[in-house]
N, C-alpha and C positions, 0 to 999 in steps of 0.2 A: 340729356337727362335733367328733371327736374331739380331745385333748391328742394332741401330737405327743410320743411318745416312741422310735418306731422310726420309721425312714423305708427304704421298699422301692426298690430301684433296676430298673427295669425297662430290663438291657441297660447296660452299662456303658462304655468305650469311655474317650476323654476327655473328654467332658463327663459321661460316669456316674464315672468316675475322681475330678473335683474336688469334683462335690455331694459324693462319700464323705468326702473332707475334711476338705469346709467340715463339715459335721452331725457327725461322730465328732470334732472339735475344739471343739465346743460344744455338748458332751454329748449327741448324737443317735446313739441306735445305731443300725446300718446292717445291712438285708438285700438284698445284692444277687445279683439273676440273671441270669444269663446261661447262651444256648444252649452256649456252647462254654466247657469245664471248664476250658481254659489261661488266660479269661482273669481265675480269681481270681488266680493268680500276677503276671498285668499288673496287677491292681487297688489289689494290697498293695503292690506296689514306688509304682506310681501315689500312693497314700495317704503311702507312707514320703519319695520325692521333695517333696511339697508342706510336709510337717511341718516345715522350718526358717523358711519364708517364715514362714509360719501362726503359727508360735512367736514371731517377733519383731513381728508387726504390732499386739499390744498386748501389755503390762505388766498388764492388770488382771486379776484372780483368774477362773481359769477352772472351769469344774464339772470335775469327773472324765471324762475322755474317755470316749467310747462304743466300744462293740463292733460291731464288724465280722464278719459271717457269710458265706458266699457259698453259694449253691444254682443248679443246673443246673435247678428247678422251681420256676415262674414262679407259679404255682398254689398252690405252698407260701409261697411270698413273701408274695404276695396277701392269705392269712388270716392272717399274724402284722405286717404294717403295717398302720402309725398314718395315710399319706404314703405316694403311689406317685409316686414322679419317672421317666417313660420318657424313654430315649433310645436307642430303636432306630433303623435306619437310615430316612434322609430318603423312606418310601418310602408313598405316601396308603394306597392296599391295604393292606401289609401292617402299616400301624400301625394300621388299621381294625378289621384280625381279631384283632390282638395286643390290644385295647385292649380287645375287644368281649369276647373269654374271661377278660382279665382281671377286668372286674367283674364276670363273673358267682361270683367265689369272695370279689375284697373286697366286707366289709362295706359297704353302703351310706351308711356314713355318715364312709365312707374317700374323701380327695380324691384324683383321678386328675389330675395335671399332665402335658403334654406340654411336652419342652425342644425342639420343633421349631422353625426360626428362621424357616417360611415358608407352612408348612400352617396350614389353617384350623380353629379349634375344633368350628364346627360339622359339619364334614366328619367330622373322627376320631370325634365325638358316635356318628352314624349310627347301629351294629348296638350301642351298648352299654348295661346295663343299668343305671338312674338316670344317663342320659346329662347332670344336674344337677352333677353331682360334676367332669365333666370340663374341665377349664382349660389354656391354655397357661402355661407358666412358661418363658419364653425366657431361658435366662443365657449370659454371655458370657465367652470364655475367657481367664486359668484362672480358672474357676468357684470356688473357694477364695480368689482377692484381690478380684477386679472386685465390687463388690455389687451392682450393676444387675441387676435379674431382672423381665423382662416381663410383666407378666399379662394376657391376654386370654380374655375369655369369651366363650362360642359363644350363638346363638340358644338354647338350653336352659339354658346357666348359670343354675344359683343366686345369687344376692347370699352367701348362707350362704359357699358354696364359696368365692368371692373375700376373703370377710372371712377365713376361714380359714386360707388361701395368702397373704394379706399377714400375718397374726399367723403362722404359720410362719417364712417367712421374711425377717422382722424379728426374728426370737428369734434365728435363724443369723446375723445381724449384716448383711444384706443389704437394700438399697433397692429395695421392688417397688413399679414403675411400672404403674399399671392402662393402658389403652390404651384409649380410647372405644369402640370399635367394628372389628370382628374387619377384618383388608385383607392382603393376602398381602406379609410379609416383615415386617409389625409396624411397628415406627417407625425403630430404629436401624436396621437390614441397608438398609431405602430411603435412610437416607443415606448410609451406606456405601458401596451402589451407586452412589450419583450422583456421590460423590467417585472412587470406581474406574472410573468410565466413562470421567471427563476422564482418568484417569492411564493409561488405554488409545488416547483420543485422543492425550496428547501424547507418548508412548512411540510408535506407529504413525507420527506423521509426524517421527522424530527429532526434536523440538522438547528432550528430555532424557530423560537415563536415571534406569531406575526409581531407583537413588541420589541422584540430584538432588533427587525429586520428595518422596523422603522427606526430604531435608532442607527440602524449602522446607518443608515441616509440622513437623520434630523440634525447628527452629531459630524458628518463629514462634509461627504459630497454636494450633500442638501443646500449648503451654505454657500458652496463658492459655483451651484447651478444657479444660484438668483443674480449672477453678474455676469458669469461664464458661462456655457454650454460647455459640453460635453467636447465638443473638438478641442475647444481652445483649450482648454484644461489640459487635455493629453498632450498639446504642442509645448505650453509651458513645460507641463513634466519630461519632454524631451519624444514625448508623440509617437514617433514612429515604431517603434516596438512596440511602445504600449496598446497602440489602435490594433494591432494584432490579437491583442487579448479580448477582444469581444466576442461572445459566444453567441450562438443561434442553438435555445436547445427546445423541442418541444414539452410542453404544457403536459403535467400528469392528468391520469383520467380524473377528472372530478366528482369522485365520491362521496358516498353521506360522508362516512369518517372524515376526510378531508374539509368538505365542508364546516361539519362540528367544530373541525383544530381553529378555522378559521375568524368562526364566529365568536365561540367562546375567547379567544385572541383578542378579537378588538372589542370584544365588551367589558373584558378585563383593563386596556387601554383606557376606554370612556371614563374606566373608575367611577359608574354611578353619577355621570353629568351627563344633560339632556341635550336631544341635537341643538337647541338652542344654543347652551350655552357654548358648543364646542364652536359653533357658528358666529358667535361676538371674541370668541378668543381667536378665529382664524382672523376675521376682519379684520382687528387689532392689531394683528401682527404683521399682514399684508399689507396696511396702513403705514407703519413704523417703517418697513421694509422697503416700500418705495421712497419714501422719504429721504430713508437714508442715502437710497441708490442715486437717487435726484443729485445730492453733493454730488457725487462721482460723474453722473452723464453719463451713464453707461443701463446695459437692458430696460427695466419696465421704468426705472426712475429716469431715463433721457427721452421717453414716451409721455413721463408726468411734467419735466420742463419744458418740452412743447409745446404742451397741451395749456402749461401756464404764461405762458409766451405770448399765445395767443388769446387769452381771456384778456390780459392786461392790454395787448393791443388794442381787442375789440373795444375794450371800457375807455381806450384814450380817444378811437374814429368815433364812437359816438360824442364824445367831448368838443370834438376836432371844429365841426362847424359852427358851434356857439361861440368857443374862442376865437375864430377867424373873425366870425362876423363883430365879435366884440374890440378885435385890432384893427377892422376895418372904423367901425364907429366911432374910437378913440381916434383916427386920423382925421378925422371929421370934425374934430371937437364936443363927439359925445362918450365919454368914457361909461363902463359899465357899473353902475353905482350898486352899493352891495358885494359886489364881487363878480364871479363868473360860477353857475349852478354847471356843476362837473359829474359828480357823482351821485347817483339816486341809489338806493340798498334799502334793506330790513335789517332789525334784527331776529338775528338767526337763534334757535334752538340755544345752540352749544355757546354761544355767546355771552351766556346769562351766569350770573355770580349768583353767591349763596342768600344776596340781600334780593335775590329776584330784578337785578338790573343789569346791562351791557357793562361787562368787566375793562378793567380799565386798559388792558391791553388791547382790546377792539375798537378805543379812540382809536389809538395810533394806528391799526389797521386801517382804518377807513380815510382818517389821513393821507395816511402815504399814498393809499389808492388814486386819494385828488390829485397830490403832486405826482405823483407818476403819470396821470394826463396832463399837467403842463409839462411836465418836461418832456414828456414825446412829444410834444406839440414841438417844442424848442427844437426838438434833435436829438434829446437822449435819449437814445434807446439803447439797444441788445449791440446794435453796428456799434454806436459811437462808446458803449462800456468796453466791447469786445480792441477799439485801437487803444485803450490801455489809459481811460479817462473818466469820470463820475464825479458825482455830487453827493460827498457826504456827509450826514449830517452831525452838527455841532450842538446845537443846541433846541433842544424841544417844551415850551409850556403850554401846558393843558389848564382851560377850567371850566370847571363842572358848572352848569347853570339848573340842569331839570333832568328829569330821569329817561330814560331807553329804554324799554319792557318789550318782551320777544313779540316777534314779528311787529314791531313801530315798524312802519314807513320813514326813510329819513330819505336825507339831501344833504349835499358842503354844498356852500359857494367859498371862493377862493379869491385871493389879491396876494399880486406881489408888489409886494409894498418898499423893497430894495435891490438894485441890481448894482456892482461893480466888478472887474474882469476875474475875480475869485471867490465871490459871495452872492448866495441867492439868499432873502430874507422871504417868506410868505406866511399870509395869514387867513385860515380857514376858521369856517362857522358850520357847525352840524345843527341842522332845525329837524323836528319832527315835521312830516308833509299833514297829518291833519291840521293843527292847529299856527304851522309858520311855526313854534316855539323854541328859541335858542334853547340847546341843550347842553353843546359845550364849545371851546374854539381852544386853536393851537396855532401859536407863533413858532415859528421854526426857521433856525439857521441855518444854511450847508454849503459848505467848500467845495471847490471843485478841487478835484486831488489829481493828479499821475499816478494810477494805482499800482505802478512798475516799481516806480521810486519811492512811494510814500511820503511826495512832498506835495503842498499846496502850489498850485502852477492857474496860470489865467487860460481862462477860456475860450474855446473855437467861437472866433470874430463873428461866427452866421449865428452860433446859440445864444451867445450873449447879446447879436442883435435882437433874437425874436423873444427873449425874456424881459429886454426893455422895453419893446412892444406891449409885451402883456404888463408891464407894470405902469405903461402910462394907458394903458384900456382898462385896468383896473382901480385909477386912482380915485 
């Protein structure tokens, strides 16, 4: 199977809305189509609403965003993705026919994902051609924070295709959960359901209103489901009894009245806020909530440190060969005058202070980001932090020369300018790329510590050769 570098949206909607995104926020450009021409106008505002969430849920260097095209020809889609994510409406027929035209123009060795939350793989398989290709990819909304994305393969699935669709979207920063064996609604929506059947049993016999019911969840369980499951939780509390206590009761009939408790329930909830705003207060909190789970290493926050693991990677490989070649030249007797150009960025949206300029905190962001590609370069990485060793920093000066104004174009170049077996010294320059213009530079000190001990200790003999390397190709 193909490198994903476009991804085709078959049908857009709001779950075709948040895949566009999540993949144009991590460098995937996006084709999508749809039957009806008004709804790239929904699409782009869709894309524009998620970009503040999307912006603060990590700090680590992001590729260059992708582009966004839209086309009313499904057909046209088809031959120019890498990736077909469909989300047409929940309907077996017409995602049959839809599915079955569409491979007949992607390339064969184009995967076809359905984001359907309750049809069967093998069913949609049916009339299309290399019915191998085709997979479910269930994501959950909004598809841009949640990284949980379901994959289920039909009787025809390829292994190929599943390997694929998990190395896709693990690149987008998303947790795909394979699924044993195809069963109608997957695995989350059947629990979902069985939690919304009780909250229709005890809403039906006023036992409490839908308010309540979310609090009994917002205020307990709620809280310790964003790190635990459901098993684990019951094995801490001692499990085995308790796992008994799960009930299977069926769903009352659904009546007007019923219905009315319902409604009138969460529109008292809304409290007179529009879905908008309930939607900036989910993001919000979804944002916060990863974050915090990131400390820990544990559910959707050890899905977002990997996902940051690998941006910083990426941002050191492309680094990787300028510095080599620039340690190679200094062996030569041509050192890299000016520095070494490491990091290329904008500034971003959320970036900007109340004077309309790059706040002073996102120097040091984009700083760090350069040194973080020399010292992968050296050796320090994730392996070498994880034997119980880093460089930490001592001392930092910043000075302003010219201003950043959102989306500048910028660049570092980088020199180290001192190496001894406990001290790295360097020093970076941030230019704007139209005009070459110094904007600001920072000199910075940092130890190498034993992060075990808390003591300053000398350095692995191979990192501190290849930082004297870069400090005599940068002199």
């Amino acid at each position: 199977m193909r490198q994903v570098r476009t991804l085709g949206l078959l049908g857009t909607g709001v779950i075709g809305g948040g895949w566009a995104a999540r993949a144009l926020h991590f460098g995937v450009d996006v084709v999508a189509a749809d039957v009806k021409p008004e709804m790239e106008a929904w699409l782009r505002g869709a894309v524009a609403n998620a970009g503040s969430a999307l912006a603060r849920l990590t700090f680590a260097p992001l590729p260059p965003k992708g582009r966004l095209s839209f086309t009313t020809d499904m057909q046209a889609m088809a031959r120019q993705a890498d990736f077909i994510q469909e989300n047409i409406p929940e309907q077996l027929e017409l995602k049959q026919r839809v599915l079955a035209d569409i491979s007949r123009h992607a390339p064969a060795d184009v995967v076809i994902a359905s984001s359907t939350s309750g049809l069967m793989p093998s069913d949609l398989q049916r009339d299309m051609v290399a019915p191998e290709r085709l997979l479910v990819a269930h994501p959950f909304n909004p598809v841009y924070l949640l990284p949980l994305v379901e994959l289920v393969g039909g009787r025809q699935t390829s292994a190929a295709a599943l390997d694929a669709a998990t190395r896709f979207f693990s690149y987008i920063g998303m947790h795909p959960l394979r699924v044993r064996r195809e069963v109608p609604g997957h695995l989350t929506d059947r629990l979902q359901e069985a939690l919304w059947r009780e909250i229709l049993h005890l809403v039906n016999e006023d036992v409490a209103t839908t308010g309540e019911l979310d609090d009994s969840i917002v205020y307990g369980p709620g809280l310790r489901w964003a790190g635990m499951g459901t098993n684990l939780i019951y094995h801490l509390a001692g499990g085995e009894t308790g796992m008994r206590h799960m009930l299977r009761l069926e769903a009352p009939e659904l009546t007007e009245a019923l219905i009315d408790k319902m409604v009138a329930g969460t529109q008292a909830q809304a409290a007179g806020r529009s879905i908008r705003e309930l939607e900036r207060l989910r993001d919000d909190y979804l944002v916060a909530i990863q974050q915090v789970l990131r400390e820990y290493n544990i559910g959707a926050g050890a899905t977002l440190r990997a996902l940051e693991e690998r941006l910083y990677e990426s941002a050191a490989a492309a680094a990787r060969p300028r510095i080599a070649a620039a340690a190679a030249a200094a062996a030569e007797g041509a050192p890299a005058k000016g520095g070494l150009r490491l990091i290329e960025t904008h500034v971003r949206p959320e970036w900007i202070d109340y004077n309309g300029h790059m706040t002073d905190s996102r120097y040091l962001q984009v700083f760090g980001d350069a040194t973080d590609a020399l010292f992968r370069y050296a050796g320090i990485d994730d392996a070498y932090r994880r034997s119980g060793h880093a460089l930490y920093t001592a001392e930092s000066h910043v000075v302003h020369k010219a201003e950043a104004r959102s989306q500048e174009r910028l660049y570092v170049t980088s020199r180290v300018l001192e190496v001894d077996e406990k001290r790295v010294r360097v020093f970076h320059s941030l230019h704007r790329a139209r005009d070459e213009a110094l904007v600001a530079s920072a000199e910075q000190l940092y130890l190498h510590v034993n992060t075990q001990a808390g003591k300053v200790v000398p350095m692995d003999a191979a990192v501190h050769a290849r930082l004297s390397a870069l400090q005599a190709a940068t002199r």
